[in-house]
N, C-alpha and C positions, 0 to 999 in steps of 0.2 A: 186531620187534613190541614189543622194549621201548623204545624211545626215544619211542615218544608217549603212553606210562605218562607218561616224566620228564618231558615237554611240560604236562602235564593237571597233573602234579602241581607244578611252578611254578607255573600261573595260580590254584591255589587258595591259593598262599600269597600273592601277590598280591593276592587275593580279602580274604582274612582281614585284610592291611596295610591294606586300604581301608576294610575295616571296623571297623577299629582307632582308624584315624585319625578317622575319623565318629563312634565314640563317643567317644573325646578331647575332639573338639571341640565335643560335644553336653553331655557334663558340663564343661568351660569355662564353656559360655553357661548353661547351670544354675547354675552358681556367682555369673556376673556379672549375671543376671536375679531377682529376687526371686521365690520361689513364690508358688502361689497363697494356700496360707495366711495368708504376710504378706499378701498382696494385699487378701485379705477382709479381714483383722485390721484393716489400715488404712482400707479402704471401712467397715465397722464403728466405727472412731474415729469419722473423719467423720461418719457417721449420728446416733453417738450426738454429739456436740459440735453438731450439728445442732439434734435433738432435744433438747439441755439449753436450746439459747439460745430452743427455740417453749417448752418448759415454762417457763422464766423469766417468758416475755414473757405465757403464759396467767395464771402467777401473781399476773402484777402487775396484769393487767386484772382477775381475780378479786378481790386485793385495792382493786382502783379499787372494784370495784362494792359492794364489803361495806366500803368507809369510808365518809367525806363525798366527795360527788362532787364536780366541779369548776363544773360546770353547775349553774344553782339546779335543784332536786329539784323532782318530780312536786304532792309536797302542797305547795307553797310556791305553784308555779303553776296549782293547780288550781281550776279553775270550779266554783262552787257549783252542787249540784245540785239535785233533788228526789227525795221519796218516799214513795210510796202508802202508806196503809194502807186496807185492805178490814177493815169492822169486820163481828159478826155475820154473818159469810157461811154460808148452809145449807149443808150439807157432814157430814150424818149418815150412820153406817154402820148397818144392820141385818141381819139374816138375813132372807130372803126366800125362801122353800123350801128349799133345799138351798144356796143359796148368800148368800155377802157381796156386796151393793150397795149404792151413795149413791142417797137418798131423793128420788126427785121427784115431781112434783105429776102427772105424765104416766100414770108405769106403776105407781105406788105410792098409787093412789088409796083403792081398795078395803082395802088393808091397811091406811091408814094411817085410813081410820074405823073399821074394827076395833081399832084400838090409842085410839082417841077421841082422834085429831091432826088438827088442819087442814091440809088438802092443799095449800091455800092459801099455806101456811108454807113451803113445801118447793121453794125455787127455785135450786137449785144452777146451771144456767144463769144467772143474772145477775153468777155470780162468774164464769163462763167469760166472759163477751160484757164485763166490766168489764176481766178481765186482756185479752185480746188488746185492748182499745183502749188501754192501757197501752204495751202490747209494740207494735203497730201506729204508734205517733203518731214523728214525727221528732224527737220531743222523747230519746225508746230511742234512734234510728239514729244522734242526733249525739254518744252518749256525755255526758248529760246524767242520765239518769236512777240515783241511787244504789240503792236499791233497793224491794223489794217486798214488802210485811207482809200475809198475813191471817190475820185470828182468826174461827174460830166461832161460831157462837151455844151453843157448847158450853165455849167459852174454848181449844179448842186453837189453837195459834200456829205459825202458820209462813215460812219465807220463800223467796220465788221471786227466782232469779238473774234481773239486768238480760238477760242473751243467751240464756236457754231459749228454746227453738221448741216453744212449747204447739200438741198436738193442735187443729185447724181444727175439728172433727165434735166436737160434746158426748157423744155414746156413748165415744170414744174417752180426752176428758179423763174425765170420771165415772170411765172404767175408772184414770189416771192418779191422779187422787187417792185411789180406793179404795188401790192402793197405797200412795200417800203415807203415806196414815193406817193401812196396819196396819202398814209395815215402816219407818216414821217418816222416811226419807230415799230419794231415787231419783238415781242418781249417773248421768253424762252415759253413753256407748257407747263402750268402751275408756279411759276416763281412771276418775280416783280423786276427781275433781269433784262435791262432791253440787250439782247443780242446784235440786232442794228436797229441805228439811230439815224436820223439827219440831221449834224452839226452846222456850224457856224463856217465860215470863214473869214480869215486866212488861215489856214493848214498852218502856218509855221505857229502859232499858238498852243499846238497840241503833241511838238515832238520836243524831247527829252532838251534837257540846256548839254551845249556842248556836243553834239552831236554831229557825225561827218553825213553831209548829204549830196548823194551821187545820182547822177541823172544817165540815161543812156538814151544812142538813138545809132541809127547805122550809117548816117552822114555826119559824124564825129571824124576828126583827124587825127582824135588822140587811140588809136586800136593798141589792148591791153588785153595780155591772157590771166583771165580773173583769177583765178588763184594765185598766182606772183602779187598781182596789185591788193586781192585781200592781207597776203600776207606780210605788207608792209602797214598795215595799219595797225595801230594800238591796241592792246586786246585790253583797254578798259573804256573805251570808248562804242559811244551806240554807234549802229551805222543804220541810215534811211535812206532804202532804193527807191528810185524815181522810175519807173518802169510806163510806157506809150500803152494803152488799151484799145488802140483806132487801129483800123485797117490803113489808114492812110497818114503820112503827116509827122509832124514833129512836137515834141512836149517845149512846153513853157520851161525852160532852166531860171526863173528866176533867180528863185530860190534856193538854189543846187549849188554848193562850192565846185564842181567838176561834173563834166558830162564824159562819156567812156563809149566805147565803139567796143564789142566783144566778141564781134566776129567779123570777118571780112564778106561776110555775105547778109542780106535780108532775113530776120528770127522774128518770128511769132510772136506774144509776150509770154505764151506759158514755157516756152523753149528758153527763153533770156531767163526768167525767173529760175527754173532749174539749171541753170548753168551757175546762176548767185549761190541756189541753196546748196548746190556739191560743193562748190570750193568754199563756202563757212563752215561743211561737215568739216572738210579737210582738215580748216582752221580752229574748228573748238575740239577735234577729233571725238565726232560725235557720228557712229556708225547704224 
């Protein structure tokens, strides 16, 4: 009974040499393999060596773009544009029972011969129906139009971005400019963009140097069919129309080198204004 004790216990020493030798040679190959440590360390060199030569290369586009570029620049090739002004536009705020509303001839009738105001006066629509034919003409869609100015009959000034999406429904602009005019600016949905603003005046601080500026009114004595008179103008030069927003009345020229009669009959302002925007299609042949 005891000789296969000493059987059992050979094979375990056996056992252990083999295990022996297996770790030997498993720390060898740990010695002649590099660990994982270095391994990262080195994939981490590389990343970052990587990573140095994309930040170099963003550097240097960064600085391309915040030197002189290489390309002639934007203002050197840029087409001369146009820009509205909307003068006298109704656009009054009152208390109306318990609430702030812009004044119109519609629902502010009765109040507004109580206050001994003409109802008549009170056409806040015609600045709506004047800007969307502004916004509306291809003259806006080809990146042509600089911007958009209007002044109250109050003297507030403000200005409308070329690419705002004015409300379609006059209930819904009215509600838009009530805000304009109490919180003075309305900035786009999710950006930092004001879309309109209310500026400073004078107006003439904020249009291009060099710039023709033309006024109209339908008691002018100068009657011109607009496309002949655009097409005498300079086609490197801005041009700023001065367009009446009132139902009644005539615009301030101060500041206007020429005033223009463009039709021999009483026009609307959205009717004047697309008369302007066809004949500059005409003129940048812009269809």
């Amino acid at each position: 009974m005891v000789r296969p004790y000493t059987m059992k216990g050979r094979k375990r020493k056996k056992n252990k040499e083999k295990y022996n030798r297996e770790e030997e040679e498993e720390e060898e190959q740990v010695e002649e393999e590099p660990s994982n440590e270095t391994g990262k360390r080195a994939k981490l060199d590389n990343i970052s060596e990587i990573d140095d030569k994309e930040g170099e290369a963003e550097e240097a586009v960064v600085h391309e773009m915040e030197g002189i570029p290489i390309a002639p620049s934007e203002q050197n090739t840029k087409k001369p544009g146009v820009i509205f002004i909307l003068e006298k536009a109704s656009l009054e705020v009152a208390k109306v029972g318990k609430s702030y509303q812009i004044l119109n001839s519609d629902d502010h009738a009765n109040f507004l011969k109580r206050n001994n105001k003409n109802p008549a006066d009170y056409r806040p629509d015609i600045v709506h129906q004047a800007l969307l034919s502004i916004l509306d003409s291809p003259i806006t869609k080809a990146g042509r139009l600089g911007a958009i100015y209007v002044r109250t009959d109050k003297g507030v000034l403000f200005e409308v971005k070329p690419h705002v999406r004015l409300p379609r429904t006059y209930k819904r602009f009215a509600g838009i400019m009530l805000q304009l005019l109490q919180k003075l600016s309305i900035t786009a949905v999710g950006k930092r963009e004001k879309l309109l603003r209310v500026i400073k005046n004078p107006i003439t601080q904020y249009l291009p140097v060099n710039c023709r500026k033309i006024g109209f009114s339908y008691s002018s004595e100068k009657l011109v069919k607009m496309r002949n008179y655009v097409a005498t103008v300079s086609n490197e030069a801005d041009l700023v129309f001065v367009v009446g927003a009132m139902a009644h009345g005539k615009i301030d020229s101060d500041y206007t080198e020429d005033l223009l009669a463009i039709s021999g009959y009483p026009m609307s302002a959205a009717r004047c204004i697309a008369r302007i925007c066809e004949a500059l299609e005409d003129k940048w042949d812009i269809l």
